[in-house]
N, C-alpha and C positions, 0 to 999 in steps of 0.2 A: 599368450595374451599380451597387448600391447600395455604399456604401462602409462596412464599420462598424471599418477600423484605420487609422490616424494614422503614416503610412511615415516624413515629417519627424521627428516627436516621436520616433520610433521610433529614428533613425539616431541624433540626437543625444543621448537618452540612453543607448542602448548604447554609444557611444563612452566616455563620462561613468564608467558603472559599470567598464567596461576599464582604466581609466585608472585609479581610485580600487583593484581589485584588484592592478595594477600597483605603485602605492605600497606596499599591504600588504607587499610580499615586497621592496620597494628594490631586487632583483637581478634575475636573469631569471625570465620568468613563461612556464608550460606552459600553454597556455589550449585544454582538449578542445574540441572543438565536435563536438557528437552532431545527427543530421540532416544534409540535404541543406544542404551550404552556397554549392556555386554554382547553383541549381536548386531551390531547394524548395517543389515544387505543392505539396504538402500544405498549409503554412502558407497558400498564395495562395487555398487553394480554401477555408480554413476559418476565416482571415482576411482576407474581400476587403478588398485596400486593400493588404496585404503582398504585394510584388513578389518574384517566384522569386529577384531578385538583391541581395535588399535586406540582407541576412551580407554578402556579399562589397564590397559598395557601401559599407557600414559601414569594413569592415578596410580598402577602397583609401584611405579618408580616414586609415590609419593604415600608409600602404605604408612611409615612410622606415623604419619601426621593427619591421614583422612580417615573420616570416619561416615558411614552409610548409613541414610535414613529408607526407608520405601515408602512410598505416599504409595495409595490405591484408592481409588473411591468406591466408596458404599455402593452408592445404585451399577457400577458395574456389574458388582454381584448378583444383582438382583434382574439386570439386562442379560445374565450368563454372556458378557462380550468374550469372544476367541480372537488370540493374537492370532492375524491372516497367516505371516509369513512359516509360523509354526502349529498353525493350529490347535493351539492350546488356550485352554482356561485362560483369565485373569488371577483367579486364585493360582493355580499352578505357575504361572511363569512368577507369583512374587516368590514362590521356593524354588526354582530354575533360578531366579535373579540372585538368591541367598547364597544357594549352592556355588554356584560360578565366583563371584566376590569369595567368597570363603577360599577360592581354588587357588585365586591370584593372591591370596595372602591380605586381604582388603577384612577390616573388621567393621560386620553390619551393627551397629547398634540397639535398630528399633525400627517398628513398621508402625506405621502410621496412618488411619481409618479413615479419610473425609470423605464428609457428607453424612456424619455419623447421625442416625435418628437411631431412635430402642424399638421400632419395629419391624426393621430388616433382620429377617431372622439368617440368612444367609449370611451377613456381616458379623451377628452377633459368634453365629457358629465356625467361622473362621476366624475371629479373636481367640476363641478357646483353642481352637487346632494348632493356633501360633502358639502358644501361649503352655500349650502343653509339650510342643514342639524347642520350649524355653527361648523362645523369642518374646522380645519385650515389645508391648501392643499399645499404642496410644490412639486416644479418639479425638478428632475434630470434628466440628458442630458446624451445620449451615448459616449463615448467618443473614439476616432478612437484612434486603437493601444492597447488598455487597455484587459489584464493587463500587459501587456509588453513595453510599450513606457513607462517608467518613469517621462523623464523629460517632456514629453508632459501633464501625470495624475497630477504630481506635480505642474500646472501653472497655468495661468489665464484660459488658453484654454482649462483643464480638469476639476479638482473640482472646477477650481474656478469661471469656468461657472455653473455650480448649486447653483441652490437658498438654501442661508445659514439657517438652520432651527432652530428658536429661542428655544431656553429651559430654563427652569427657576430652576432645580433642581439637584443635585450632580450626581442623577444613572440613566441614561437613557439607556431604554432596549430598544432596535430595537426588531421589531415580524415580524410574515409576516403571511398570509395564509396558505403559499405554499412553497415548494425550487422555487430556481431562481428568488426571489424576489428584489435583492443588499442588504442584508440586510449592508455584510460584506462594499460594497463601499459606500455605507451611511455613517455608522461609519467612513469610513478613512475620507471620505469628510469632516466628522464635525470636525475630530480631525486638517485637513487643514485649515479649516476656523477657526478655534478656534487657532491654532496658530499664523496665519495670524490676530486677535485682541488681541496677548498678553496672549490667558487664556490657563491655561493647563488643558491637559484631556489625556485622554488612552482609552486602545481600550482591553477587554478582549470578550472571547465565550465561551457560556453554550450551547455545542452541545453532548444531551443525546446519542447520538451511533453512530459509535462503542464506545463502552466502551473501555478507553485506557486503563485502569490495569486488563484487563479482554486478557486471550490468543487468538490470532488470531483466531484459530480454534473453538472458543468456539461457542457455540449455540446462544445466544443472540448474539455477535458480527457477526455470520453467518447469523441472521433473519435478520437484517438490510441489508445486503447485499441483500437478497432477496426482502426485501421492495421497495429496490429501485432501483431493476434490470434497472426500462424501465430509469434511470437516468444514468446509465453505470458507476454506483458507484463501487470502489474494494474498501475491509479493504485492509490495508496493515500498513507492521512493520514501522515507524517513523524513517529514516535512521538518520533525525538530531538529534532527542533528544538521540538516541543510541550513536553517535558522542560526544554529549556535556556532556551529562550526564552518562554514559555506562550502560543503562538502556532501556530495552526494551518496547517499550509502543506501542499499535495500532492507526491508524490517518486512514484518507481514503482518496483516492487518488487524489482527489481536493484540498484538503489544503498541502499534501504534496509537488505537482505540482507544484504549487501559491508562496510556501513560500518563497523561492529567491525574487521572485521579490515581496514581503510583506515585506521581512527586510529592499529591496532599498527603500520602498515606506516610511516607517518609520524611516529609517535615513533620508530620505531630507526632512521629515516633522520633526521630533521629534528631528534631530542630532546624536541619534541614536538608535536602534531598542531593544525593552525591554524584546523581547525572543528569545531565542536561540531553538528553534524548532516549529513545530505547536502544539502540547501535551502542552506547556508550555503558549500557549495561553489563554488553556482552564479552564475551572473551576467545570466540572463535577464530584461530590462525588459519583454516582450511586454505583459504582464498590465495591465503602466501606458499602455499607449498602444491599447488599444480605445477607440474614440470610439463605436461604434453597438453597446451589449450585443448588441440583439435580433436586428440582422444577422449578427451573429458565430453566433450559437445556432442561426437559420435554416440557415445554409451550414454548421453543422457537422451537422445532421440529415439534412441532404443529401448530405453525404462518409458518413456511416456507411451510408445507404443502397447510396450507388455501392458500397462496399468489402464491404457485403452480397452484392451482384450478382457482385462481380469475385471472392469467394470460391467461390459456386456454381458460375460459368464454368469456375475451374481445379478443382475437383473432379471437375467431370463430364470434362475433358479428361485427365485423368489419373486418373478413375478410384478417386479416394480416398473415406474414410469422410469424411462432414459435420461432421469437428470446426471448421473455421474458421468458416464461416457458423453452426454451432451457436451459436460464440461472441459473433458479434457480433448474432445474432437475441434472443439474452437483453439483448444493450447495446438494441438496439434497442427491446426489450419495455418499459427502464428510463425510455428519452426520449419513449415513447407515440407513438411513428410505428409506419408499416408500409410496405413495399416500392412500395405502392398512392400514397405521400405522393410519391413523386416522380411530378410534372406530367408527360412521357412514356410512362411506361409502360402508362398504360391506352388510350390511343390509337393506342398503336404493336399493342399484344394485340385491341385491339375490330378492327382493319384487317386482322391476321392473318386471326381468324375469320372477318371477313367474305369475304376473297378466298381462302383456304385456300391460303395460300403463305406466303413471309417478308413480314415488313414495318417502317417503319424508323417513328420520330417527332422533330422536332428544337425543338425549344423557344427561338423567337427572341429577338434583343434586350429586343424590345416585350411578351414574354410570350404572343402567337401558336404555334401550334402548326401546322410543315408537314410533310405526312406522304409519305410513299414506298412504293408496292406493288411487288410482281415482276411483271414484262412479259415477253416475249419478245426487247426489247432491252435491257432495263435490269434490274439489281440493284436490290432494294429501296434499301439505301444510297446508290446514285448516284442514283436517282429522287428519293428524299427531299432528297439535296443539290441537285439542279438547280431543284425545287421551292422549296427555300429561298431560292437565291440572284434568285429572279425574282422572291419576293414582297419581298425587300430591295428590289431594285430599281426595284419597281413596275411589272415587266412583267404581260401580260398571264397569268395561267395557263393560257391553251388556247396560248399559242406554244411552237409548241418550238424551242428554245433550238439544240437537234442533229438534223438531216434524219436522217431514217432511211436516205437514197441514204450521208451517212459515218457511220452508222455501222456498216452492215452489209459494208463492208470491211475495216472492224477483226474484224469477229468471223469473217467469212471467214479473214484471216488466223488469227486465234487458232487455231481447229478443222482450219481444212487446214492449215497448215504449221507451229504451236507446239505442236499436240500436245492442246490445250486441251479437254476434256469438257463446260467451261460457257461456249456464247455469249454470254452478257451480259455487258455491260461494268461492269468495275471502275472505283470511285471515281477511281483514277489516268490509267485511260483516258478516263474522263468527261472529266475536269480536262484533260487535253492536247489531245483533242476540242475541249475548250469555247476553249481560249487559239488554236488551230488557227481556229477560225471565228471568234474577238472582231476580227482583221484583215478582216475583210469586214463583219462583221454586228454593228451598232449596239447589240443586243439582247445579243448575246454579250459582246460589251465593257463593256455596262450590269454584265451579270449577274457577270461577272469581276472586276471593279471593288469589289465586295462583300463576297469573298473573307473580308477581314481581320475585318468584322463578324460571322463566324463563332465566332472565341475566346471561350474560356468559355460556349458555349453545350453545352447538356446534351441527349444523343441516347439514344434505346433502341429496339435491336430487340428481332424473335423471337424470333429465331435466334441462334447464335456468328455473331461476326463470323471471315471467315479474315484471312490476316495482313495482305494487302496492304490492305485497307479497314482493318484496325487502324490497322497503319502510317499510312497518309493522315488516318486521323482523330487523331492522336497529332500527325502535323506541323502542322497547323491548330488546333493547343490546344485540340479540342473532348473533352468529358467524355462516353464513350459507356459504356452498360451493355447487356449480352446476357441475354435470358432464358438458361438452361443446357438449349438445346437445338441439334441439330447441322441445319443444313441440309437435308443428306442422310445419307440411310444405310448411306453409305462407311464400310468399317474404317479406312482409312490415309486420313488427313489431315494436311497438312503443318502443320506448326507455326509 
């Protein structure tokens, strides 16, 4: 993989700029962090070179002094939202989130409930869960008018009905799951309440994208926009910081919106407000530490494409109008790519047609292309993986890797005794098949051995994938995209 971001430069100037916002406030500092912080493919897939744990690797170099809050909002719970890129819970990723911090030597303190009403019973019952799990659980309240009633957020009857959340440490990072969590009116809350006893503190944001020193137009700053179409996020130029400073910087259009009523909220907390735009907020070094522009550009044309794909998939499974992929089909119009620009898919489409079934394509290390048809025992997807991992290994491509005598006692089982309507085997069964024979067979042990050289390489079928090859392709870190069509012609499909 080519590299075009600088991880070293990266850690040690974001430690730097921490440190220097730090100073600003002398006292304790509320530091948001917006995006994935222990996990964030996005940045790795659109800055290769930026590691999913490269936030958290930063802050371990900063454990004696940070201390972690989890914002999550209530009506999540109640929306059952699932993190896409893992498919999990909201409840489950804030104990993934616990777990991981704990791993790095990071002390969480307390999870934090907004949006709290007393008839979310969903919320009410994971307070307890935490709670008996001996994490400390606070609630924040909705607050009528907010963000625009000032004098109402600034009172008893806004933040200062939210329960005040102890901390014992100088840096305390707000996280969250997910957007829409409060991370930002958490921090204001605390900085109210900590006024309100005397202590002082501030309020700065580490939100990795847009990149503010990075051109509107530019690719990375345009994937973001496509990431988070279904959020009806726009980059846009920073009119304040252009005003204050005559300096052009990128923000997006939620913090821009906001910030008026962020500087009221900061003067009648703080006396008066500590930046003079939203850019000035932040404490993002990303922008200074690409080392390879052009590689950065390439892999973010390739993330809008994937998040093209992955729009279409969940429309057609649910059945929605084309506003997401709308959206990012005009981003895409903007960068002068087209769906056709990712290397996979017209191989994976030219094999469909030619065999009139599904069919898969995987895009190797080396820039090779190994493709997968539907068989009588094999799933396009397992075909294409088993394909893959022989020409990694240098096997021949007429061996097969799996006798057809095991596998057709798997699919026996599957059909007569699991119930099962499709003999072929799945990606998962392939994989267990294959570790099952690497004990005997030289060829299998080759091909298993390989495994890891998978990561980050880019897959697309026909067809939707169903979950379980999801799943599999999701644990292997491979980037898969689906044309937006179903298999079969079943109504009911599991999800």
């Amino acid at each position: 993989m080519r590299i075009g971001f600088d991880r070293e430069k990266y850690l040690k100037l974001q430690s730097e700029r921490i440190a220097q916002r730090r100073a600003q406030f002398g006292g304790k500092l509320y530091l948001e962090f917006g995006g994935k912080l222990i996990d964030d493919m996005h940045a790795s897939r659109v800055l290769p070179g930026f590691t999913p744990d490269n936030k958290i690797v930063m802050l371990a170099e900063l454990a004696d002094d940070v201390e972690i809050i989890v914002a999550v909002n209530a009506k999540d719970f109640a929306r059952h939202k699932i993190r896409a890129d893992h498919g999990t819970s909201y409840e489950d990723e804030v104990l993934r989130h616990v777990d991981a911090f704990r791993d790095y030597g990071l002390y969480v303190g307390s999870v934090v409930i907004t949006q709290w009403t007393d008839d979310n019973q969903q919320a009410a019952e994971f307070k307890r869960k935490l709670e008996k799990l001996g994490i400390t659980v606070y609630r924040h309240f909705p607050i009528p008018g907010y963000p625009n009633d000032v004098a109402r957020i600034v009172s008893d009857q806004g933040y200062g009905r939210n329960e005040y959340i102890k901390t014992s440490r100088d840096l305390v990072v707000v996280t969250a799951p997910g957007p829409g969590s409060g991370k930002m009116a958490t921090c204001l809350s605390q900085i109210y309440h900590d006024h309100v006893r005397g202590i002082s503190s501030g309020y700065a944001k580490f939100e990795t994208f847009p990149i503010w020193n990075l051109p509107l137009d530019h690719p990375v700053n345009i994937a973001y926009e496509a990431a988070t179409a279904d959020l009806d996020d726009v980059n846009m130029i920073d009119p304040y910081h252009l005003a204050a400073h005559g300096v052009q910087t990128v923000n997006y259009n939620r913090d821009v919106e906001v910030f008026p009523v962020l500087s009221r909220l900061f003067e009648q907390i703080m006396g008066t407000s500590p930046y003079a735009s939203p850019t000035d907020m932040g404490v993002n070094m990303a922008g200074y530490c690409i080392s390879d522009d052009d590689v950065c550009r390439e892999a973010s044309k390739q993330e809008v494409i994937r998040r093209y794909y992955k729009a279409l998939v969940a429309e057609k499974r649910d059945m929605l109008e084309p506003v997401q992929s709308g959206r990012i089909a005009l981003l895409m119009s903007k960068l002068g790519i087209a769906k056709e620009d990712r290397s996979v898919v017209k191989p994976a489409l030219e094999l469909a047609a030619a065999t009139d079934a599904p069919a898969a394509a995987i895009e190797l290390p080396d820039g090779t292309i190994a493709l997968g048809k539907t068989s009588p025992l094999l799933g396009c997807s397992s075909a294409m993986l088993l394909n893959a991992l022989k020409r990694l290994a240098g096997i021949d491509p007429t061996v097969d890797l799996l006798a057809k005598e095991s596998i057709e006692p798997i699919q026996t089982l599957k059909t007569r005794h699991l119930g099962s309507r499709n003999p072929r085997l799945h990606t998962d069964e392939v994989l267990i098949a294959l570790a099952v024979s690497a004990n005997g067979d030289a060829n299998a042990a080759r091909a298993l051995d390989e495994l890891g050289s998978l990561r980050g390489c880019d897959v697309h079928t026909s067809t939707i994938l169903g979950p379980v090859d999801e799943g599999i392709f999701r644990s292997l870190g491979i980037q898969v995209t689906n044309e937006p069509v179903f298999a079969t012609k079943s109504l009911y499909r599991k999800k």
